[in-house]
C-alpha atoms as one frame of an Amber mdcrd trajectory, in Angstrom:
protein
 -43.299-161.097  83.493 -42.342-157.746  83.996 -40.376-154.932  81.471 -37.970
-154.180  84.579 -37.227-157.725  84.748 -36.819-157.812  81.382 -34.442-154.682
  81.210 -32.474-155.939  84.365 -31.464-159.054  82.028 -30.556-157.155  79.384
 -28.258-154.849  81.012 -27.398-156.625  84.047 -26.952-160.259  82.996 -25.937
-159.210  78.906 -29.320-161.311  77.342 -29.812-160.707  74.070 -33.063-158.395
  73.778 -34.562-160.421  70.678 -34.286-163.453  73.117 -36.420-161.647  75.620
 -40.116-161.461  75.325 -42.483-159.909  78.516 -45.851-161.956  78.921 -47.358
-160.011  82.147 -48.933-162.167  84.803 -52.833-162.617  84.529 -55.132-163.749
  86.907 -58.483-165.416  87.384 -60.547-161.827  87.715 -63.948-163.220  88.741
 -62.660-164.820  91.737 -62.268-161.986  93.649 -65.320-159.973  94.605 -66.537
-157.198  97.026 -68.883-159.389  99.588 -68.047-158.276 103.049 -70.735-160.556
 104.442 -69.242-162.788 107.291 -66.151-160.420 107.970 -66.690-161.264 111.787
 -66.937-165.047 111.403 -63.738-164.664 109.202 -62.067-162.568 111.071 -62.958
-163.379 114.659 -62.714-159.925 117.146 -61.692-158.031 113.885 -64.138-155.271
 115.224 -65.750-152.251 113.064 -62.602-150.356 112.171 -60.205-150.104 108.816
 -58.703-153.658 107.669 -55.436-152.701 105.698 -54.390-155.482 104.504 -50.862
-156.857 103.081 -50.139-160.652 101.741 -46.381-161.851 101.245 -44.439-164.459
 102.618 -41.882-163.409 105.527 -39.314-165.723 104.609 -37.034-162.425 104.586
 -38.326-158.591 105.343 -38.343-157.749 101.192 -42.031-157.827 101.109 -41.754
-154.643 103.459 -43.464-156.071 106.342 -41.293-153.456 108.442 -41.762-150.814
 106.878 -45.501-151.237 107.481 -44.956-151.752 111.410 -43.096-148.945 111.518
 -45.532-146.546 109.653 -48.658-148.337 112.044 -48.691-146.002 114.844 -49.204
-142.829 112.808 -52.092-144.081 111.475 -53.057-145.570 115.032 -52.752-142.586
 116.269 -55.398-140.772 114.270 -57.794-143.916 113.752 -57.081-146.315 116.996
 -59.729-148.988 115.405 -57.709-149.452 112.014 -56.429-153.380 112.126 -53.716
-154.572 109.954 -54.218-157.734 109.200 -50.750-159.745 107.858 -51.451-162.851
 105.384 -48.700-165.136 105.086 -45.709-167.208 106.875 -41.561-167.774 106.917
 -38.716-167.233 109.212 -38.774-163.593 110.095 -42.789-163.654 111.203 -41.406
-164.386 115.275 -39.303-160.983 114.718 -42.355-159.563 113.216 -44.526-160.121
 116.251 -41.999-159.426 118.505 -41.892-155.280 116.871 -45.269-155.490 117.072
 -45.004-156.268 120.406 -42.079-153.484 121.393 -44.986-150.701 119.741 -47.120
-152.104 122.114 -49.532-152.775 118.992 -51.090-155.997 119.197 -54.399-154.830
 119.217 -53.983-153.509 115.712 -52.510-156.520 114.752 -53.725-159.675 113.053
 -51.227-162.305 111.631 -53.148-164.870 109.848 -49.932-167.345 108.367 -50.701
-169.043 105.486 -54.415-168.830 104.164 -56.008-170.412 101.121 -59.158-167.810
 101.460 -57.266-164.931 100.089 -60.819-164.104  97.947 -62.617-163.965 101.213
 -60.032-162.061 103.016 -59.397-159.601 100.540 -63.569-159.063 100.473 -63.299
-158.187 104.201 -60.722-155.348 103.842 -60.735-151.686 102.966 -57.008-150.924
 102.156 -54.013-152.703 100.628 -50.328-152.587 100.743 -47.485-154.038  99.005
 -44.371-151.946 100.369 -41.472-154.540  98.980 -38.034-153.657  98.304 -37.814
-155.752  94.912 -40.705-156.815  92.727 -41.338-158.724  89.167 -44.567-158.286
  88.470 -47.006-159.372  91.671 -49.771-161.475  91.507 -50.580-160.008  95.327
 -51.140-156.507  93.993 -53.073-157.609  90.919 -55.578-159.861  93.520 -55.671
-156.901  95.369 -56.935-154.740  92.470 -59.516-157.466  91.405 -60.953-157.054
  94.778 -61.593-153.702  93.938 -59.350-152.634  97.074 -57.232-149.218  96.836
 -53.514-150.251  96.772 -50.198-148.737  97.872 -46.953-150.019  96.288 -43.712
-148.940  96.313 -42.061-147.643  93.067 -39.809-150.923  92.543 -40.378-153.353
  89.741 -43.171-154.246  88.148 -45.214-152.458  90.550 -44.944-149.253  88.127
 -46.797-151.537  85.110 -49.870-152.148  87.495 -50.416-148.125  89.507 -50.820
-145.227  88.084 -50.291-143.022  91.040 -53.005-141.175  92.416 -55.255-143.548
  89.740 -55.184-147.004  90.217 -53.506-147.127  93.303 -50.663-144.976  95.314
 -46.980-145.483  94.684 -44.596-144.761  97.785 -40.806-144.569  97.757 -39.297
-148.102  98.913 -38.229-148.733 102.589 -39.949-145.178 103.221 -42.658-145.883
 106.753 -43.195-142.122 106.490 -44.236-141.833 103.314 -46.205-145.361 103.705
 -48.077-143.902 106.603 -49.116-140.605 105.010 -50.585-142.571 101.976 -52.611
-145.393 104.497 -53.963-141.871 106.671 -54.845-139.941 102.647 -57.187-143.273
 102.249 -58.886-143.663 105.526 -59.311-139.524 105.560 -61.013-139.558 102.568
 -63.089-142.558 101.613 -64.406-141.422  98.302 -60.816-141.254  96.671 -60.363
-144.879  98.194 -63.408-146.429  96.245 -62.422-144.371  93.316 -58.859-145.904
  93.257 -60.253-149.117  94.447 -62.948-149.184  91.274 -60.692-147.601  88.531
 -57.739-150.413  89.872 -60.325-153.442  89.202 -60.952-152.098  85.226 -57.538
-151.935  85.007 -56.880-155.333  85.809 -59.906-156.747  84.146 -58.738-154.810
  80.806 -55.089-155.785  81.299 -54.246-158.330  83.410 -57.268-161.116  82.850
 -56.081-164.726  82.844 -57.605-165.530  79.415 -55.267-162.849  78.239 -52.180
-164.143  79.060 -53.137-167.450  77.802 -53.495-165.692  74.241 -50.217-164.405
  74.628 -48.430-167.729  75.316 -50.139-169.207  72.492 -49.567-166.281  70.184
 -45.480-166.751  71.329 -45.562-170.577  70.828 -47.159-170.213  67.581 -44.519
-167.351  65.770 -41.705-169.508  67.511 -43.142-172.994  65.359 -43.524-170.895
  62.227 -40.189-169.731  62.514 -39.243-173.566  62.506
């Protein structure tokens, strides 16, 4: 679903590149929208302040739920209201919490577990972030995009495909809080570029990325594969 992935099979694992074809992920567009209506009753105590938001599973740390910790204070530190609010569950969430905990953060914290309202959620936030260390190609960041929300990304995988820095979204170097933080304060400083990303990242999924789309694509692989027959 991704050319990286693709590559990575080619040169890492010695496939055949005729036997390789990349079909990137699609996704229902029109189910994510830009109501923020009943943010509060979703979000109970959320308050008034910047939701940056970041969905992946925490079965291991490679979704870069560290690296997001770790960048929080600088950006508490200029805007103390900002909340980041964590969608999703697994193993290392207690060790999660716990860092939070050590930065004395918890009031900027939300941890959510495992949500079937992503639409909703995504609706009620301003900024999100999808710092992993490895990537195919992520249905998180294209949701994100749908929902018109300005993304950050690191510069692994697939995540190149989706942002066009400084366009779409905001690439960041992997594993790199610094450089995470910096990119999260450039967004809440200057909330015109954010709804520019945010609106120029939807088109780009809508164009690219629809679920219709890849649907054509299957078929149109299925199809030259029987003809060949």
């Amino acid at each position: 679903n991704a050319t990286s992935i693709r590559d990575a099979l080619i040169h890492d694992d010695e496939f055949a590149p005729e036997k390789l074809r990349v079909i990137h992920n699609g996704i229902d567009i029109d189910k994510f929208h830009t109501n923020r209506e009943g943010r509060v009753e979703l979000l109970p105590g959320i308050g008034d302040g910047k939701i940056i938001v970041l969905v992946g599973n925490m079965h291991t740390d490679v979704k870069g739920h560290s690296w997001l910790i770790a960048s929080a204070p600088a950006v508490v530190r200029e805007f103390p209201s900002t909340r980041f609010v964590l969608v999703g569950d697994g193993e290392q969430r207690a060790s999660f919490e716990q860092r939070v905990a050590e930065l004395s953060l918890e009031r900027n914290f939300l941890f959510l577990g495992r949500r079937t309202d992503i639409p909703e959620i995504l609706a009620s936030s301003d900024i999100a972030v999808l710092p992993s260390r490895a990537e195919g190609l992520s249905n998180a960041v294209l949701e994100y995009m749908a929902a018109r929300l300005p993304t950050i990304v690191s510069r692994v995988g697939g995540n190149t495909e989706l942002i066009e820095d400084g366009v779409t979204g905001m690439l960041v170097p992997p594993a790199d809080s610094a450089a995470l933080s910096a990119a999260m304060l450039k967004l809440l400083r200057d909330p015109e570029l954010a709804q520019q990303m945010g609106q120029s990242g939807r088109e780009f999924a809508a164009r690219n990325f629809s679920f219709e789309r890849l649907v054509r694509e299957v078929d149109a692989l299925y199809t030259e594969l029987l003809a060949r027959a």
